[in-house]
N, C-alpha and C positions, 0 to 999 in steps of 0.2 A: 336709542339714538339711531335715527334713520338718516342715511347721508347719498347724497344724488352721485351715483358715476359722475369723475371727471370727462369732459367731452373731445380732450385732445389733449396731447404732451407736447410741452416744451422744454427745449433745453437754455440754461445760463451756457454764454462762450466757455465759461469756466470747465460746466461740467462735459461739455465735448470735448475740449481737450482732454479732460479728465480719462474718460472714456477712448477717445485715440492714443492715448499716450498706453491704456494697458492693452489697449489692440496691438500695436507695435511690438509687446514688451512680450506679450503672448505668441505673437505670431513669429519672433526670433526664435522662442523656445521650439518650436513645433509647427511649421506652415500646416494653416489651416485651424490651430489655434486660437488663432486671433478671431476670424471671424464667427467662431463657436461662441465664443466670451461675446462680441454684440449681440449673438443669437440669444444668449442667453439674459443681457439686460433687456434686450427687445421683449422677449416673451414674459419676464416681472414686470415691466411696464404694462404692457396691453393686461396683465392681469389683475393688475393695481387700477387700473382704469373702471374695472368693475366695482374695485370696493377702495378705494383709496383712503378710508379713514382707519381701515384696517391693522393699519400699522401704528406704533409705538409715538409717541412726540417726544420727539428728540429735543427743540428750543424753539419755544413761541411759533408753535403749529408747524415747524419743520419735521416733518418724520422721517424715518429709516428705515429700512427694509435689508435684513443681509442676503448676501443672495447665496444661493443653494451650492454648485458646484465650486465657483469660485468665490475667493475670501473678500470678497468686497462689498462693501455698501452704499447703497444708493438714496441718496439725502433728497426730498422735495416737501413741493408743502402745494397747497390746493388752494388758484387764483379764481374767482369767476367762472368756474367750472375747467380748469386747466389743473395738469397734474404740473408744475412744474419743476425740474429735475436742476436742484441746487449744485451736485455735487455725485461724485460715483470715485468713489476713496478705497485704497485697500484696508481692509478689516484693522490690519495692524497698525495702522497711520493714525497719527493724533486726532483727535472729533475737531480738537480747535479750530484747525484748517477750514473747518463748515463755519462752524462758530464766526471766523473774521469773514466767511463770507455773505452769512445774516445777517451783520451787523451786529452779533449777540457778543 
């Protein structure tokens, strides 16, 4: 199965809050924290962008990726050549949260 790079990333409102909200929640712990944690969803993006089918399907072409230093995961699925970023959830957090946000 050969699958085209996505050409760009989007985010759902949803999943930027998502992502602000453990910016915040990192950057209490530790200034400079926080922005290490977007560093780090930035750089499994741009590298999902190379192979975006790469990863697992999570429900009805939504896939998942855990990410490396931190316990989170990052939920999208692949529009028209867009990586779209459904969701960016702590590891521990129920999946269903993604779930009511695909409509699954």
């Amino acid at each position: 199965m050969s699958a085209e790079p996505a050409r760009a990333i989007w985010f759902l409102d949803d999943a930027e809050e998502d992502i602000a909200a453990a910016f915040e929640w990192y950057e209490s712990k530790r200034v400079g924290l926080g922005a290490e944690f977007v560093h780090a969803v930035d750089a499994l993006l741009v590298a999902l962008l190379d192979f975006p089918e790469s990863c697992e399907v999570f429900h009805r072409g939504t896939r998942r990726r855990l990410m490396g230093r931190f316990p989170f995961e990052i939920f999208y699925r692949l529009e028209d050549g867009l990586l779209v970023v459904v969701a960016c959830i702590h590891a521990a957090r129920d999946p269903n949260v993604v779930l009511r946000r695909i409509g699954g």
